[in-house]
Biotite code that builds the C-alpha atoms (Angstrom):
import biotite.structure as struc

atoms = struc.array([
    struc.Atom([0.000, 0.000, 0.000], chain_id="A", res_id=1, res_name="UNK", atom_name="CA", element="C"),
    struc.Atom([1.408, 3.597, -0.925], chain_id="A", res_id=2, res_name="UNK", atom_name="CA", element="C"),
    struc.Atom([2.041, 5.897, 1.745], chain_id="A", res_id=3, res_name="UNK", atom_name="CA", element="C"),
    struc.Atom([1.068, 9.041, 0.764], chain_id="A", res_id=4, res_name="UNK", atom_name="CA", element="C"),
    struc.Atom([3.476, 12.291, 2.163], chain_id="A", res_id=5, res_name="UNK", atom_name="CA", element="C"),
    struc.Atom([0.341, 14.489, 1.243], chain_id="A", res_id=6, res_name="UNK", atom_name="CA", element="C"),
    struc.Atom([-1.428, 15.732, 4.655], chain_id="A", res_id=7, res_name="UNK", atom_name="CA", element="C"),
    struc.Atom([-4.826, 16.133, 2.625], chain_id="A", res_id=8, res_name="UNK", atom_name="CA", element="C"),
    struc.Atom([-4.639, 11.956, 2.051], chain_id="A", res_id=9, res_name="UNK", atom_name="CA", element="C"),
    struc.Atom([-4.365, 11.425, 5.688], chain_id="A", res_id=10, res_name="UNK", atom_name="CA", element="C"),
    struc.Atom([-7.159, 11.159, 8.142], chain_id="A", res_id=11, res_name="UNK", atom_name="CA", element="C"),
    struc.Atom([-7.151, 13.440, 11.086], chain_id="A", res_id=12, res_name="UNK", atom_name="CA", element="C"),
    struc.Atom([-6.100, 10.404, 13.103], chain_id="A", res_id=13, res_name="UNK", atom_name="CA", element="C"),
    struc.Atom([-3.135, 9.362, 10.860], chain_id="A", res_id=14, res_name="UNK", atom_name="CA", element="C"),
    struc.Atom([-1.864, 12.955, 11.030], chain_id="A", res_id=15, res_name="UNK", atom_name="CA", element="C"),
    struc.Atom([-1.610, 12.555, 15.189], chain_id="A", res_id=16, res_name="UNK", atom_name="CA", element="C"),
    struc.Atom([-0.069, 9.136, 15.185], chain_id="A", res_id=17, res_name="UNK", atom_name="CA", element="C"),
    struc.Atom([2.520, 9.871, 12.431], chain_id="A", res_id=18, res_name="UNK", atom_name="CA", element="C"),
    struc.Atom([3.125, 13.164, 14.627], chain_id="A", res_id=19, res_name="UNK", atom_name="CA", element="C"),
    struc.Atom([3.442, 11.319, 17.839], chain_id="A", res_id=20, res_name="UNK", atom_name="CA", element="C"),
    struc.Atom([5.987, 8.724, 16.038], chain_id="A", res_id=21, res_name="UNK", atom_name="CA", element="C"),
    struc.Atom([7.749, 11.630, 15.557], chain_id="A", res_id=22, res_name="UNK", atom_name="CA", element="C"),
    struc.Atom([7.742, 13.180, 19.109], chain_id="A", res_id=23, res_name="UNK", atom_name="CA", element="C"),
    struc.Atom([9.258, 9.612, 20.057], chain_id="A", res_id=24, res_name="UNK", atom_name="CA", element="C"),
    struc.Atom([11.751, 9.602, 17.943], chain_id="A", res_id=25, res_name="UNK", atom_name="CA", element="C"),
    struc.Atom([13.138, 12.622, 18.759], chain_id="A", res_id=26, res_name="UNK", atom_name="CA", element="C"),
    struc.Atom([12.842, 11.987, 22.555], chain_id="A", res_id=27, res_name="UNK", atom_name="CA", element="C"),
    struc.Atom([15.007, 8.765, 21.442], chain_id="A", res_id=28, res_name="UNK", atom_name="CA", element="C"),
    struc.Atom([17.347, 10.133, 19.233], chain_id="A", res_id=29, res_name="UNK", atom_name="CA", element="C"),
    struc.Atom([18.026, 12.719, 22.414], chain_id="A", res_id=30, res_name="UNK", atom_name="CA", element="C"),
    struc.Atom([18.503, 9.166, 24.791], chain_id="A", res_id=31, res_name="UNK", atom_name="CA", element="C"),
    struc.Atom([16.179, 10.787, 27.286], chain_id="A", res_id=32, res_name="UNK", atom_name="CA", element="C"),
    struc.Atom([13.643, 8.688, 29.136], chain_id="A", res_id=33, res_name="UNK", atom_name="CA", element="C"),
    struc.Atom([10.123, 9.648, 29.137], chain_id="A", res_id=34, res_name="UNK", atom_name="CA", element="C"),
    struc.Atom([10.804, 10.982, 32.695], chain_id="A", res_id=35, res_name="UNK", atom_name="CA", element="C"),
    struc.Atom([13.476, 13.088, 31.321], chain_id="A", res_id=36, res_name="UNK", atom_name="CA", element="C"),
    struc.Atom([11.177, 14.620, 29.175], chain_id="A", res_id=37, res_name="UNK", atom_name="CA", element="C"),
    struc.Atom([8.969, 15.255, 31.656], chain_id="A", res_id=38, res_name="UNK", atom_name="CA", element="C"),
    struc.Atom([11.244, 17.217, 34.177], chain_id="A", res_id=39, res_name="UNK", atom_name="CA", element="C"),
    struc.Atom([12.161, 19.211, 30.864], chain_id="A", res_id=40, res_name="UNK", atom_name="CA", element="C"),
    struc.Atom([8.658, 20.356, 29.805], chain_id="A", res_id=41, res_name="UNK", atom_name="CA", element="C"),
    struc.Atom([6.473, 19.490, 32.916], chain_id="A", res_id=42, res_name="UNK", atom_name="CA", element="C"),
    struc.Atom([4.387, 16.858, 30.576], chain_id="A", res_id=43, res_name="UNK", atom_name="CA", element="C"),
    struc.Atom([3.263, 13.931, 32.824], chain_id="A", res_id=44, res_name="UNK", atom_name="CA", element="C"),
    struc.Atom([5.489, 10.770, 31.559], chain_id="A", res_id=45, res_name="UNK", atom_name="CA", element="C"),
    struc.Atom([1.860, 9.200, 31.151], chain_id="A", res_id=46, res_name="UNK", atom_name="CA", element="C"),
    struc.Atom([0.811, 12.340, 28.488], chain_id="A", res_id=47, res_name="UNK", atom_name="CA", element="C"),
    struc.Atom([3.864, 11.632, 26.963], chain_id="A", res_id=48, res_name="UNK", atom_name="CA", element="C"),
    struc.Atom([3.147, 8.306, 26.173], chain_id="A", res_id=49, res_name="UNK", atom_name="CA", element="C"),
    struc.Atom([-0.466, 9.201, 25.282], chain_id="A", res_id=50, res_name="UNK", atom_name="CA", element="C"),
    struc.Atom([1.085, 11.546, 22.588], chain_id="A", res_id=51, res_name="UNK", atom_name="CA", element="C"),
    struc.Atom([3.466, 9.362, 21.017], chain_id="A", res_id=52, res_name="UNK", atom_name="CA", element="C"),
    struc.Atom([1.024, 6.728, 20.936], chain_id="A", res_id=53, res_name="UNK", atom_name="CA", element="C"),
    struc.Atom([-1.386, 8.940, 18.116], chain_id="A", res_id=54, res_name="UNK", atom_name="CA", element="C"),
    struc.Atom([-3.533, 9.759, 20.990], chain_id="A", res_id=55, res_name="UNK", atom_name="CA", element="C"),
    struc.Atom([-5.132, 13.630, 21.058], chain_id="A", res_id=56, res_name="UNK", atom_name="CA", element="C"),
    struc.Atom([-3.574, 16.010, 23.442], chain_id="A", res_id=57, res_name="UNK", atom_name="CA", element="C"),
    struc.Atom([-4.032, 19.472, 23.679], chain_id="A", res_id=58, res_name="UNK", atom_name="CA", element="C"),
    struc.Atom([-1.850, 22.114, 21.633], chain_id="A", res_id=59, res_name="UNK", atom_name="CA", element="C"),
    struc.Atom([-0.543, 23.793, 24.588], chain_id="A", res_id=60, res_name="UNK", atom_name="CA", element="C"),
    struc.Atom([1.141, 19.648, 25.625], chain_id="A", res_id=61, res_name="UNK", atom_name="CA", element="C"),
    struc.Atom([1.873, 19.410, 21.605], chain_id="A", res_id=62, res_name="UNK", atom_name="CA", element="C"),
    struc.Atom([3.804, 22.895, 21.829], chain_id="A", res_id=63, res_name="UNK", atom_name="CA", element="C"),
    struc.Atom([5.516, 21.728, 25.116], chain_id="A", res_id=64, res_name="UNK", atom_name="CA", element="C"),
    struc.Atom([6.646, 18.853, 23.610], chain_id="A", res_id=65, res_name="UNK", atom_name="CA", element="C"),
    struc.Atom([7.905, 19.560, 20.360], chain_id="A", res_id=66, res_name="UNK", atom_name="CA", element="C"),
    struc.Atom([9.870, 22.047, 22.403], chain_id="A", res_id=67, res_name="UNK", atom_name="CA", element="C"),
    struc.Atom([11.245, 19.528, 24.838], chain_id="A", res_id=68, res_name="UNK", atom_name="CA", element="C"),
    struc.Atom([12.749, 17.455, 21.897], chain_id="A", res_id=69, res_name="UNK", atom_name="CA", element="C"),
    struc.Atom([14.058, 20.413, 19.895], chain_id="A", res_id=70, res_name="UNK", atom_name="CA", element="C"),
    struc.Atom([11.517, 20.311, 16.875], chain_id="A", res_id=71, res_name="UNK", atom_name="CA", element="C"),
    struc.Atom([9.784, 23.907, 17.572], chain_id="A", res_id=72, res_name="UNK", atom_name="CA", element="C"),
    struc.Atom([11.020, 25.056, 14.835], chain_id="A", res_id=73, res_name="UNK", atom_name="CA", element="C"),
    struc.Atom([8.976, 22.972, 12.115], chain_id="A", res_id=74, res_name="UNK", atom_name="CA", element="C"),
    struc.Atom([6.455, 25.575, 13.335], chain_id="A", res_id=75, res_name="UNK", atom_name="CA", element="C"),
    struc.Atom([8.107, 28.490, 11.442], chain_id="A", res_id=76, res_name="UNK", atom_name="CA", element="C"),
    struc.Atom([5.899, 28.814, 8.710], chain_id="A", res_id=77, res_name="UNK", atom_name="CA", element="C"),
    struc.Atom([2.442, 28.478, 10.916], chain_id="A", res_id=78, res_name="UNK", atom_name="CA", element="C"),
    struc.Atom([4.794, 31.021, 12.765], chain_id="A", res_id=79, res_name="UNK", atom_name="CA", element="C"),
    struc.Atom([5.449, 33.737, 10.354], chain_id="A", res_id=80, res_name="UNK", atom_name="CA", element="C"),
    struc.Atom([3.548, 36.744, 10.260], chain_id="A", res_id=81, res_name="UNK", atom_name="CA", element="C"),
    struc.Atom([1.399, 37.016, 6.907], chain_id="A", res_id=82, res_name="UNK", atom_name="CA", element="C"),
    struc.Atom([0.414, 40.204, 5.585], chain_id="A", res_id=83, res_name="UNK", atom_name="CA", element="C"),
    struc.Atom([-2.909, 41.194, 3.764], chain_id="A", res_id=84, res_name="UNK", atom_name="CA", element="C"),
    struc.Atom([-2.527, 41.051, -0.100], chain_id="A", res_id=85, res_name="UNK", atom_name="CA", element="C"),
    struc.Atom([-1.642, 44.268, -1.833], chain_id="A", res_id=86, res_name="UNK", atom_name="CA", element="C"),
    struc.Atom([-5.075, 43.776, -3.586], chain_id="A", res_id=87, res_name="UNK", atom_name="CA", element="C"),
    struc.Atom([-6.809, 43.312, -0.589], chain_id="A", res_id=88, res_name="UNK", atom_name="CA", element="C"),
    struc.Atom([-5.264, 45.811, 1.052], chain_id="A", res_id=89, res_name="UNK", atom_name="CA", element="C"),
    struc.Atom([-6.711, 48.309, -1.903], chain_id="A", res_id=90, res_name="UNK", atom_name="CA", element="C"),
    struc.Atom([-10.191, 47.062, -2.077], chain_id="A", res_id=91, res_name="UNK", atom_name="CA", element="C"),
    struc.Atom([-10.449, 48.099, 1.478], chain_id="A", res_id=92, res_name="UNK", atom_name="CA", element="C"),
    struc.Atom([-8.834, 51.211, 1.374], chain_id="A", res_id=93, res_name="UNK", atom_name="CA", element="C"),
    struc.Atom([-5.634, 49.929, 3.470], chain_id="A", res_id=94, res_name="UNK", atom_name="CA", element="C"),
    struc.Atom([-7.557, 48.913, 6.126], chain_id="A", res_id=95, res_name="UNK", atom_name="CA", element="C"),
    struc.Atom([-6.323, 45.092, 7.640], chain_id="A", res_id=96, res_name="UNK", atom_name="CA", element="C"),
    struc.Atom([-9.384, 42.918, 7.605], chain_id="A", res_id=97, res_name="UNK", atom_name="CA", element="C"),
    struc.Atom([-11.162, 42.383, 11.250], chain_id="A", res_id=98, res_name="UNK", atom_name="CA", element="C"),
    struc.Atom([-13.029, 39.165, 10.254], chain_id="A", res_id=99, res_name="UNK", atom_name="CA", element="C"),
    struc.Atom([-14.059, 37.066, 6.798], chain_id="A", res_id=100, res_name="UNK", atom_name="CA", element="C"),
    struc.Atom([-17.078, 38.279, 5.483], chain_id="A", res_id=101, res_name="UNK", atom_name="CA", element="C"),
    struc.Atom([-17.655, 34.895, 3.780], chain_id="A", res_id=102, res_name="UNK", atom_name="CA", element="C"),
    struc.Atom([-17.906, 33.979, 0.040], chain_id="A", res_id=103, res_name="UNK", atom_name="CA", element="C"),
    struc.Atom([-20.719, 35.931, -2.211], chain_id="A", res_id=104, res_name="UNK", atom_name="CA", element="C"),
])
């Protein structure tokens, strides 16, 4: 069966587990215990496992841990600050948009 890299061919659940593989694999790769990781970002050992086990967890315990293993920075494009369009920006006079009005 073909594995696709594509996000949009994964299920919501397959995007977690793969995620959580990952989180493991960096806490490995580092040689630290699950209790190491835990006195690094204050995760319970037992969220931990949840996590790299494709189980949900909230962002604020995804955040910690990506942190914790050194992987933060796979965020930077969510991270970086995006502008309004130059077009946009002229259809509404240079005023940044406040909320989506919706399609018409």
């Amino acid at each position: 069966m073909e594995q696709h890299s594509d996000p949009y061919f994964l299920s919501d659940n397959e995007i977690i587990s793969r995620i959580g593989k990952r989180i493991r694999t960096a806490r490995l790769n580092m040689n630290i215990t699950r209790e190491e990781l835990q006195e690094i970002t204050g995760v319970n050992k037992k969220t931990i496992g949840d996590a790299e086990s494709g189980k949900n967890i909230t962002m604020l315990t995804f955040i910690a841990l990506i942190r914790g293993v050194g992987m933060l920075d796979r965020l930077n494009e969510l991270l970086r600050e995006e502008g309004v369009s130059p077009v946009m920006l002229a259809k509404m006079r240079g005023k940044e948009p406040q909320r989506a009005t919706g399609k018409r």
